[in-house]
VOBA-1610 file (N, C-alpha, C; in pm, whole numbers, padded with zeros to 5 digits, always signed):
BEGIN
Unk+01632-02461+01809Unk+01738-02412+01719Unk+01683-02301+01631Unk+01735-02179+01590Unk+01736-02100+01539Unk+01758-02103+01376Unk+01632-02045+01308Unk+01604-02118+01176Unk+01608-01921+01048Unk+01740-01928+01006Unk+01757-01813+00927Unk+01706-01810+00826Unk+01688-01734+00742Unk+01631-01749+00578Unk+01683-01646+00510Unk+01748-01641+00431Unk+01785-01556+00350Unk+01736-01583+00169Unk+01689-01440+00165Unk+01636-01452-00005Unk+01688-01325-00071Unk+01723-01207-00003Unk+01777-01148-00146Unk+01885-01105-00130Unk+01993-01052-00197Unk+02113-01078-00230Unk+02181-00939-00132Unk+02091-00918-00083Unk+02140-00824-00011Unk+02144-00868+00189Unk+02082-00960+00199Unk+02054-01031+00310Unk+02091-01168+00316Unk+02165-01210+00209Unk+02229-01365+00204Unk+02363-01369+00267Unk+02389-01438+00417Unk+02470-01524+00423Unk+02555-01595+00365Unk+02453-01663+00272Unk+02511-01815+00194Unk+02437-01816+00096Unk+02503-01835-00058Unk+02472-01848-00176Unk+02499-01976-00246Unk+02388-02031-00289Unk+02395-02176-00370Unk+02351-02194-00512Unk+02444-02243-00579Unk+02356-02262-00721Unk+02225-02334-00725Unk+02172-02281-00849Unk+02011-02348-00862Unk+02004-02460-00829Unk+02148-02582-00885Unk+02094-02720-00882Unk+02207-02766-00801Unk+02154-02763-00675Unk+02273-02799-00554Unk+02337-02900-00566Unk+02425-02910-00527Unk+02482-03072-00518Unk+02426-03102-00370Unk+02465-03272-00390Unk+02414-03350-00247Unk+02539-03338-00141Unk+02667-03280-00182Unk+02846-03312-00097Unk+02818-03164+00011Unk+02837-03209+00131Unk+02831-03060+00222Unk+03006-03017+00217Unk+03103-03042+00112Unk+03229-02955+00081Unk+03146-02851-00024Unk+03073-02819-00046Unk+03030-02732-00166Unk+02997-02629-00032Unk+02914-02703+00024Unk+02801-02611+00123Unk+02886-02533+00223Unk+03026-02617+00270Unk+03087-02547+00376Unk+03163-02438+00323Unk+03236-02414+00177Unk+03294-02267+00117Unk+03203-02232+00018Unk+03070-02207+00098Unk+02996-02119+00022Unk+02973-01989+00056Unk+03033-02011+00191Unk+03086-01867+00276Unk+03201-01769+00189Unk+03284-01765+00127Unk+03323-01757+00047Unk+03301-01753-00109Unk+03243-01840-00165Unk+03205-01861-00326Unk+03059-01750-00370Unk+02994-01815-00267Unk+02890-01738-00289Unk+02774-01628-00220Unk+02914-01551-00104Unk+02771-01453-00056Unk+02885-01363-00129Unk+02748-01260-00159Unk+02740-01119-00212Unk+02798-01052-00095Unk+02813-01043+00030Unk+02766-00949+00149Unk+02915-00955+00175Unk+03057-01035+00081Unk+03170-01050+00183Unk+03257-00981+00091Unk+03185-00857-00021Unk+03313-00720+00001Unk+03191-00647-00009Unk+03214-00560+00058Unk+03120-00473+00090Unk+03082-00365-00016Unk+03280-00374-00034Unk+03177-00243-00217Unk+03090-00327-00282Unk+03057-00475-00282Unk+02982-00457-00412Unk+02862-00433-00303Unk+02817-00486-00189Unk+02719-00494-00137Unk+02681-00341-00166Unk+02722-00231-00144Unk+02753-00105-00158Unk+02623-00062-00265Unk+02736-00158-00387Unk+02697-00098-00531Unk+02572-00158-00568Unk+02513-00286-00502Unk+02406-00324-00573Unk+02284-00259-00513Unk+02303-00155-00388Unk+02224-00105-00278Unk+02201+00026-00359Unk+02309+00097-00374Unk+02306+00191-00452Unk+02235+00209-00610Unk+02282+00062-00682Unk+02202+00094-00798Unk+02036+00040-00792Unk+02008-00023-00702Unk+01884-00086-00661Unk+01803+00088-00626Unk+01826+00135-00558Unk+01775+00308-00595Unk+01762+00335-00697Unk+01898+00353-00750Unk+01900+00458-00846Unk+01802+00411-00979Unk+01793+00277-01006Unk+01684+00217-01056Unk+01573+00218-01033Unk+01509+00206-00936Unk+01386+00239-00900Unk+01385+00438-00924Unk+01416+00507-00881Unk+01422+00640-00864Unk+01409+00671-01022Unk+01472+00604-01130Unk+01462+00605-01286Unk+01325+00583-01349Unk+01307+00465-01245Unk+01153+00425-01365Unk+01050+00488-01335Unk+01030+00615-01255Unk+00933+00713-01293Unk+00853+00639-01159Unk+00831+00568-01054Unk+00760+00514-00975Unk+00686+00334-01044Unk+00753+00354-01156Unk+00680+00190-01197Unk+00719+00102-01121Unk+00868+00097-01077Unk+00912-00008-01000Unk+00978+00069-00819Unk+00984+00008-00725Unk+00985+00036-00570Unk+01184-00033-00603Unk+01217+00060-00479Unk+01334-00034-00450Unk+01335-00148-00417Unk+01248-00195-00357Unk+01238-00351-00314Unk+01173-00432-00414Unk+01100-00379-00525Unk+01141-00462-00646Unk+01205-00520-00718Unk+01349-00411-00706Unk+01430-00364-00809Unk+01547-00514-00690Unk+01519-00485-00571Unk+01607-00587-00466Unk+01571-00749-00517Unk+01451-00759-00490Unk+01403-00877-00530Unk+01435-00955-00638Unk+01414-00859-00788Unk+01488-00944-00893Unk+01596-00964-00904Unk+01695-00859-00857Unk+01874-00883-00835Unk+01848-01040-00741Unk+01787-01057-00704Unk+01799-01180-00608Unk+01775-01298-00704Unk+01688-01236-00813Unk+01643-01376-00887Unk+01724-01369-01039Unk+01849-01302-00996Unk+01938-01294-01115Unk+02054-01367-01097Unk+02109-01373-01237Unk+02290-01395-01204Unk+02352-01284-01203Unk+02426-01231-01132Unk+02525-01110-01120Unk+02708-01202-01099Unk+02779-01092-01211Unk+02908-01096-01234Unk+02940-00981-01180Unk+03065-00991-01138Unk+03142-00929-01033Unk+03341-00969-01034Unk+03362-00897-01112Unk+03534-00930-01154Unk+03545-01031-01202Unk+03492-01079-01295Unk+03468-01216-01372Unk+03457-01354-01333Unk+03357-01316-01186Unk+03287-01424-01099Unk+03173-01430-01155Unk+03092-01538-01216Unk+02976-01509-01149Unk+02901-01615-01049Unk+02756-01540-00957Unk+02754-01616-00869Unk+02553-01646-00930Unk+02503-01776-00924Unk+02369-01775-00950Unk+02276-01700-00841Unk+02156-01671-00902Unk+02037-01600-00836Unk+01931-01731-00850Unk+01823-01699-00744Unk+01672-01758-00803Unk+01675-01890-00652Unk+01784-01860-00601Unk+01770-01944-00474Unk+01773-01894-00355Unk+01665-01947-00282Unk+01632-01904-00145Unk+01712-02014-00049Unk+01804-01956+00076Unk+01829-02047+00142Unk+01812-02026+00300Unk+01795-02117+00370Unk+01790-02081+00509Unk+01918-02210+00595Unk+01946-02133+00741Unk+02049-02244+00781Unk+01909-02259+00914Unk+01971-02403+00953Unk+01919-02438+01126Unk+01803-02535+01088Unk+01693-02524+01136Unk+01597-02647+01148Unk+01541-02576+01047Unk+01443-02676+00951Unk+01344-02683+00834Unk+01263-02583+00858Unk+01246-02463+00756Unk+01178-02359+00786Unk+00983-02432+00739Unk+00892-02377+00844Unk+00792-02434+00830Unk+00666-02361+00817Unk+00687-02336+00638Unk+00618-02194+00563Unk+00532-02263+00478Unk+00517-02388+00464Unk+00404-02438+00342Unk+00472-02453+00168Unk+00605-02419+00227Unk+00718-02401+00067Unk+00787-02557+00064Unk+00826-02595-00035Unk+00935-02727-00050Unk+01059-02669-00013Unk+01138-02711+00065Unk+01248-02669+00110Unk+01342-02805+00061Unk+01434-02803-00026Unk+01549-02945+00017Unk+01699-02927+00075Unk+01724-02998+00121Unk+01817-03046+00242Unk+01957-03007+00132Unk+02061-02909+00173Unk+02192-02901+00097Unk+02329-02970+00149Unk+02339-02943+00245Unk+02455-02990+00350Unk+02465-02945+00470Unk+02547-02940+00514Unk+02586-02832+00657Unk+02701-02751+00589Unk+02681-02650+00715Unk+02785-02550+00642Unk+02936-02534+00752Unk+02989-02455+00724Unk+03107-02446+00854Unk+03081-02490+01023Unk+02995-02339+01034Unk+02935-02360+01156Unk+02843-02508+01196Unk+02849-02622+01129Unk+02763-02751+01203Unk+02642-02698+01148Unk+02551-02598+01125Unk+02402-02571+01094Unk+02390-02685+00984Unk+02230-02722+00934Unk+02179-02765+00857Unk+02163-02648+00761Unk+02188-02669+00609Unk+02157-02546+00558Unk+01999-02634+00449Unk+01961-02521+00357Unk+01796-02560+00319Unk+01816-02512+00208Unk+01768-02543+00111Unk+01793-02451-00006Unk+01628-02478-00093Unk+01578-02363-00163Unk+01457-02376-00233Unk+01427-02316-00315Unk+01444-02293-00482Unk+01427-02234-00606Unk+01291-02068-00558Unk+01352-01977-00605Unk+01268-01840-00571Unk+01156-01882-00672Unk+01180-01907-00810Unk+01115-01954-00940Unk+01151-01867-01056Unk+00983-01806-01139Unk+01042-01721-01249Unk+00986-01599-01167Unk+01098-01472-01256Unk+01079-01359-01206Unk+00993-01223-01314Unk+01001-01139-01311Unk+00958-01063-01408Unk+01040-01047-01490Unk+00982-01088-01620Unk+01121-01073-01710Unk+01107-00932-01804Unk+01021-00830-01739Unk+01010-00671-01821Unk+01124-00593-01683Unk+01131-00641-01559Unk+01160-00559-01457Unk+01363-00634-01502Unk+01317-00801-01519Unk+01492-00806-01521Unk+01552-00741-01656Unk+01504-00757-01753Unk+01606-00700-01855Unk+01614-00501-01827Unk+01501-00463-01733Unk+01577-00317-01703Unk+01660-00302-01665Unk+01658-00397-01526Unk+01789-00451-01437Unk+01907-00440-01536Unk+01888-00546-01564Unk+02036-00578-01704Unk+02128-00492-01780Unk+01984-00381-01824Unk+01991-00264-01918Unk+02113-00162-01848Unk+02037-00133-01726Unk+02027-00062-01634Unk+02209-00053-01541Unk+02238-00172-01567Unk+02367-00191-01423Unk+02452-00190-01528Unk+02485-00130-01667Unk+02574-00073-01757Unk+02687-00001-01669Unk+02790-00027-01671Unk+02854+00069-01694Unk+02910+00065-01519Unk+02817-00050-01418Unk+02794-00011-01325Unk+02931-00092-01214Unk+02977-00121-01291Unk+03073-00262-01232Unk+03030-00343-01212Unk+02820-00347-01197Unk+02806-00536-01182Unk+02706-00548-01298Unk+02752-00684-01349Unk+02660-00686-01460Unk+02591-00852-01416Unk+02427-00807-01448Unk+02320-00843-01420Unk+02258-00947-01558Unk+02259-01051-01562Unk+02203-01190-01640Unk+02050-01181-01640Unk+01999-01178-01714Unk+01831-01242-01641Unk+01801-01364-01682Unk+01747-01435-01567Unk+01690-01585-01553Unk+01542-01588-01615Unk+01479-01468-01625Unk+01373-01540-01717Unk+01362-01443-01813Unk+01292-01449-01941Unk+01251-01394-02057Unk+01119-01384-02095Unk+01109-01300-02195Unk+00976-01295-02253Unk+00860-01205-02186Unk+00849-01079-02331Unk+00761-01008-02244Unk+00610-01000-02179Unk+00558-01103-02194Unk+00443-01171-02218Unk+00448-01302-02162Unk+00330-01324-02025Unk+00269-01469-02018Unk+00233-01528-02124Unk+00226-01667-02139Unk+00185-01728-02279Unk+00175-01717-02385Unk+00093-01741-02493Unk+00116-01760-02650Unk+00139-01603-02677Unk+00082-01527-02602Unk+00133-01359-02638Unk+00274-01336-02668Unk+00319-01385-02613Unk+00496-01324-02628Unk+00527-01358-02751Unk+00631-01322-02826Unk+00679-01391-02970Unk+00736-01539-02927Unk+00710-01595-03077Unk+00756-01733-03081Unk+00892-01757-02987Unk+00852-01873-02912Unk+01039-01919-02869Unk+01062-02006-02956Unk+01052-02014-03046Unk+01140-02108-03177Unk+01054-02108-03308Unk+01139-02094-03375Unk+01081-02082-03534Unk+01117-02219-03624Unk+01025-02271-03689Unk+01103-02414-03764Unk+01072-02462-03897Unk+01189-02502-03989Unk+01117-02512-04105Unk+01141-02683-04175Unk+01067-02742-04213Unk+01049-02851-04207Unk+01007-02912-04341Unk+01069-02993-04412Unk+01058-03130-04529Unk+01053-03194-04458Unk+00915-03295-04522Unk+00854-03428-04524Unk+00866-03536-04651Unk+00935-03625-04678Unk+00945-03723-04756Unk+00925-03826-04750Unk+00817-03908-04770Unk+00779-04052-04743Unk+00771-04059-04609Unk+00817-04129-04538Unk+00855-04140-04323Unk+00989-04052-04309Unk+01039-03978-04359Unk+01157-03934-04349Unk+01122-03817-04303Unk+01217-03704-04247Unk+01200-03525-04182Unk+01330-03509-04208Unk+01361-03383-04216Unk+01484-03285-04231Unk+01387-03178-04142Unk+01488-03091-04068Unk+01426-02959-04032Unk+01540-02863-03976Unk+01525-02746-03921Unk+01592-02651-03920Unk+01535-02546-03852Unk+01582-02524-03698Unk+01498-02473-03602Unk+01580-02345-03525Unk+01495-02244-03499Unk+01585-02153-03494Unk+01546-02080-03387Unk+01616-02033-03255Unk+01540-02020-03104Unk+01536-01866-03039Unk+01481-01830-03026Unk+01510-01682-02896Unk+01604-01689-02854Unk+01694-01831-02806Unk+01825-01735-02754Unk+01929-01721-02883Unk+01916-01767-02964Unk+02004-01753-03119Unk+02078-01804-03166Unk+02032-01960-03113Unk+02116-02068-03185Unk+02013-02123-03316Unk+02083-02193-03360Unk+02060-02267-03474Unk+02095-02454-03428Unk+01953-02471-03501Unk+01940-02656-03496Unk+01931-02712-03595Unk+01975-02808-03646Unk+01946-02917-03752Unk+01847-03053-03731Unk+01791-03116-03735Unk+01711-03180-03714Unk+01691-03312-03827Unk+01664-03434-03783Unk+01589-03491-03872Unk+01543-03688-03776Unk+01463-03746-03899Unk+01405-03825-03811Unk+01282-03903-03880Unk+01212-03946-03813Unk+01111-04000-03877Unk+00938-03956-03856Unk+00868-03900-03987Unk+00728-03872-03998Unk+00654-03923-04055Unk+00556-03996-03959Unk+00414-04068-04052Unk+00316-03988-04018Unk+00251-04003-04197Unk+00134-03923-04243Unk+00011-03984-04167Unk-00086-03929-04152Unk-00202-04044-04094Unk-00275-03960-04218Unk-00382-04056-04309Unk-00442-04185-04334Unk-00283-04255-04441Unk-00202-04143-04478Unk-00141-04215-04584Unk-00044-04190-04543Unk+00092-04245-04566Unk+00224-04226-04524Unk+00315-04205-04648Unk+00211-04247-04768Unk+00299-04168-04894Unk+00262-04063-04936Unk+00410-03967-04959Unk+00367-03806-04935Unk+00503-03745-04911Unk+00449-03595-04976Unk+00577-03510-04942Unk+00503-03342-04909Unk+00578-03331-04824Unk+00539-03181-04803Unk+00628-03057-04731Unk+00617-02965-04683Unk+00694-02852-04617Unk+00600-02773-04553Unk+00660-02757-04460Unk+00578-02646-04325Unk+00682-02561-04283Unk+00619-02480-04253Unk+00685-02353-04172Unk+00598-02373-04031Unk+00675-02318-03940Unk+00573-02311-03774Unk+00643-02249-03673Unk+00529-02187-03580Unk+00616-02147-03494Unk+00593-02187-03308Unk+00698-02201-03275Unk+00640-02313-03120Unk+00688-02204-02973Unk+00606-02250-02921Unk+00564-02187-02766Unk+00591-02253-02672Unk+00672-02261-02608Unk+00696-02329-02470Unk+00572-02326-02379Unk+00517-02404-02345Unk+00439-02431-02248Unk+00411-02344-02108Unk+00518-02259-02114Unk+00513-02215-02011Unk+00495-02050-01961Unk+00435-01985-01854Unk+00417-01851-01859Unk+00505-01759-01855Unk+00653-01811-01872Unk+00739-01723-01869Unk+00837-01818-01912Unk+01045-01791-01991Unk+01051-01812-02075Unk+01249-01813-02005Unk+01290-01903-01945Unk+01449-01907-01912Unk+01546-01874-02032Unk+01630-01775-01974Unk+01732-01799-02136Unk+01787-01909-02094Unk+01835-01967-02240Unk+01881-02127-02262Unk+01764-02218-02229Unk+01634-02149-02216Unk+01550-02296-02167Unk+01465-02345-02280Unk+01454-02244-02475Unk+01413-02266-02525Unk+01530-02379-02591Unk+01656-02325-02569Unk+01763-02422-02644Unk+01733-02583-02623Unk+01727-02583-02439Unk+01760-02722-02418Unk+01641-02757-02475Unk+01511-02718-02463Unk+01395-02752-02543Unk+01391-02782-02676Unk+01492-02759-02781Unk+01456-02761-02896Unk+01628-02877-02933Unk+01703-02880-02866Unk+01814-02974-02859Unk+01750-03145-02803Unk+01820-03196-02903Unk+01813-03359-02851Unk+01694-03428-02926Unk+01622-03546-02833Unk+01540-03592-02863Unk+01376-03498-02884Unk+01340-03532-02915Unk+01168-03468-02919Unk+01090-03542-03024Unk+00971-03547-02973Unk+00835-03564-03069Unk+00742-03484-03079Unk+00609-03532-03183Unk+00537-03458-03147Unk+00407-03505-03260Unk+00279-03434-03248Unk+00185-03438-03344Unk+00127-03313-03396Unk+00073-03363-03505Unk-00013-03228-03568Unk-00105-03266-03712Unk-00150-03160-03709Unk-00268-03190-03806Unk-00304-03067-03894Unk-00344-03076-04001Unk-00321-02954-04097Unk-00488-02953-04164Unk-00541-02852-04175Unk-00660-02818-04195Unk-00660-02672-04322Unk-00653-02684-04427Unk-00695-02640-04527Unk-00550-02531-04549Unk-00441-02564-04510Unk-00310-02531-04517Unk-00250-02483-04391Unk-00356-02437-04285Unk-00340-02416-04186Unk-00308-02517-04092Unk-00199-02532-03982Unk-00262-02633-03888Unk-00144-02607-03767Unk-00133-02701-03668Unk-00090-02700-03525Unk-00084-02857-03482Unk-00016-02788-03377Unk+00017-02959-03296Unk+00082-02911-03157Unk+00137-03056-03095Unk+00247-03022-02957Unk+00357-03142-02980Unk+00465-03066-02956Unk+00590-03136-02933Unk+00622-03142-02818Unk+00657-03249-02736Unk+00774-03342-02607Unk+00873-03361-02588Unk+01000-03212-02516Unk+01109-03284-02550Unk+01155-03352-02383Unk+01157-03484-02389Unk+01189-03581-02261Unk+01245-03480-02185Unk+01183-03397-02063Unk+01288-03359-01929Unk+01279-03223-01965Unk+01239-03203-02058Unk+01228-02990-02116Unk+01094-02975-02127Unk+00984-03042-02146Unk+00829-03009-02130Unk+00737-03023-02264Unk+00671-02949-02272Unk+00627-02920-02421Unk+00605-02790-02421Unk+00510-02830-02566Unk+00533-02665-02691Unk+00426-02686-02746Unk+00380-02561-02848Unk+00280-02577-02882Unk+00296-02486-03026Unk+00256-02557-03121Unk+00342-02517-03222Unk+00196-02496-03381Unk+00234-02375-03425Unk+00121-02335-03530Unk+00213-02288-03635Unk+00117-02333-03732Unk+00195-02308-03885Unk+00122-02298-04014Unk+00205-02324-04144Unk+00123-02337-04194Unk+00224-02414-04338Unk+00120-02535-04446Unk+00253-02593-04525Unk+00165-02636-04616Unk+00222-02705-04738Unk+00191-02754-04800Unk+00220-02893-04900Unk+00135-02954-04945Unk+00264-03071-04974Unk+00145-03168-05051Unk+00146-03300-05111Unk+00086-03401-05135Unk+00106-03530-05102Unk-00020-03598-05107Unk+00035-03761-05106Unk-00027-03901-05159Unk-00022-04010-05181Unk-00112-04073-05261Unk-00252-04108-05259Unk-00295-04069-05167Unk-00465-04054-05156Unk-00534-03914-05112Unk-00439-03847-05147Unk-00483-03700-05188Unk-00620-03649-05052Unk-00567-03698-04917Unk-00615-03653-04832Unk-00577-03514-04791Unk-00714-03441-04774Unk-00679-03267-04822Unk-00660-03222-04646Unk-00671-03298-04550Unk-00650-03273-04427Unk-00587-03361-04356Unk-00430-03371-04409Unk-00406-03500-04289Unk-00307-03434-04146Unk-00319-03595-04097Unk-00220-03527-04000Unk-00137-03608-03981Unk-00054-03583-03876Unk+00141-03673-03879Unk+00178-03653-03703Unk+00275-03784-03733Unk+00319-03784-03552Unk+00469-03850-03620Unk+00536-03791-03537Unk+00724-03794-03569Unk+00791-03795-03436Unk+00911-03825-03483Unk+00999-03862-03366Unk+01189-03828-03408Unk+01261-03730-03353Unk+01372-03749-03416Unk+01465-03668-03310Unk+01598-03669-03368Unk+01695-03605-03336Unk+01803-03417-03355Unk+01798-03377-03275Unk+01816-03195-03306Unk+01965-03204-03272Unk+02071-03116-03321Unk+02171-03073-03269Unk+02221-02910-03331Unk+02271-02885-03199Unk+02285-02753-03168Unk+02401-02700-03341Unk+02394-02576-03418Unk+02469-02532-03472Unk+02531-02456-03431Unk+02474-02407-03299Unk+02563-02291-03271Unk+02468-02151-03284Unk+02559-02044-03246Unk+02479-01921-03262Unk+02444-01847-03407Unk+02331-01795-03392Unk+02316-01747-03506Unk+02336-01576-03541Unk+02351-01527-03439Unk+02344-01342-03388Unk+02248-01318-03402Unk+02116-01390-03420Unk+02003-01317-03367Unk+01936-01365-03298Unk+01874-01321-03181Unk+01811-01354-03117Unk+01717-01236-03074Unk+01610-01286-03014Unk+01478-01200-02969Unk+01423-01233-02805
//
């Protein structure tokens, strides 16, 4: 049996969201929902501006760069939009050394395959983004941040009262919402005490989803830290979003006037909503 693969949006068949469902009715009008390739103007237009983008950035980026991340984007199209960042193939299990998982079948009886592209460049997608102005398709980017690791600016900023075991806090994210927070903090050696920190936290990770600092900083989370001559750091856990890694700096007292302590907490975040700024 004959085993297809399609990965960029210019060579897709069949388009699936990131987080497939297990029902093959999704999989069989995806012929429809989600290929790019079934009006041809846009196929047209994303061919065309995939040049004209590359031809702009002076030789920094190739057309088949410029192809590749449109693949690992969301693109809107008459107030559709359809997800990027998935690779799919139909027919027997493609056998490349990649995780492939099983989606449904599609019209034709094939087995279809579906397998996350991952993160993409997030200096090449927001050109993309910049770039398809004006163009009739407008271009989302799936990842952020101009910088691998702690280099990039903070993905969340947070400011934080400590009272006895008690927290209040107030957390504020790259994509530009606003959180409220509160919960419970024990001091280690003493738990009587009051103080305030400022800090700022890092996703764990080398590159940076919009909405992925939100769900990270929404809901449950914990975390520890330790403060060293006003200075200090720690890592927060939020169940199913990863961790962070978080530096600051605060001040505060408590009844045994330990000049270096540290604290481990546990509490609850909810979303305020947007704030209009974001970075």
């Amino acid at each position: 049996m004959e085993t297809r693969i399609m990965e960029n949006p210019f060579a897709s068949a069949c388009r699936v969201r990131r987080k497939p469902v297990s029902t093959t009715a999704g999989v069989s009008g995806c012929g429809v929902r989600y290929n790019r390739q079934l009006h041809e103007d846009s196929k047209a237009k994303e061919q065309t501006l995939a040049k004209k983008l590359a031809d702009e950035s002076g030789g920094k980026y190739s057309e088949q760069d410029v192809e590749n991340q449109m693949a690992r984007m969301d693109l809107t199209v008459n107030g559709q939009t359809e997800s990027g960042g998935v690779r799919v193939a139909t027919g027997v299990q493609p056998q490349d050394g990649t995780d492939w998982q099983p989606y449904g079948v599609n019209k034709a009886g094939q087995q279809v395959w579906a397998q996350s592209l991952g993160p993409g460049d997030p200096d090449l997608q927001a050109y993309i983004a910049k770039g398809a102005q004006d163009s009739g398709l407008s271009y989302q980017p799936t990842t952020t941040g101009s910088n691998p690791g702690l280099i990039r600016a903070p993905d969340m900023v947070n400011f934080q009262v400590d009272y006895f075991v008690g927290s209040a806090w107030g957390t504020f994210t790259r994509d530009g919402n606003a959180f409220f927070g509160y919960g419970v903090n024990l001091g280690i050696p003493n738990s009587v005490g009051a103080g305030v920190n400022v800090s700022a936290g890092y996703l764990n990770t080398t590159s940076v989803r919009p909405g992925q600092t939100n769900n990270f900083a929404g809901g449950y989370a914990g975390g520890g830290s330790a403060l060293y001559g006003g200075l200090g750091g720690g890592i927060m856990v939020s169940p199913g979003n990863g961790t962070a890694t978080v530096i600051g700096f605060g001040a505060g007292t408590n009844v045994g006037k330990t000049d270096n302590p540290a604290s481990v907490g546990w509490g609850f975040s909810n979303d305020q909503g947007k704030t209009g700024i974001k970075w």
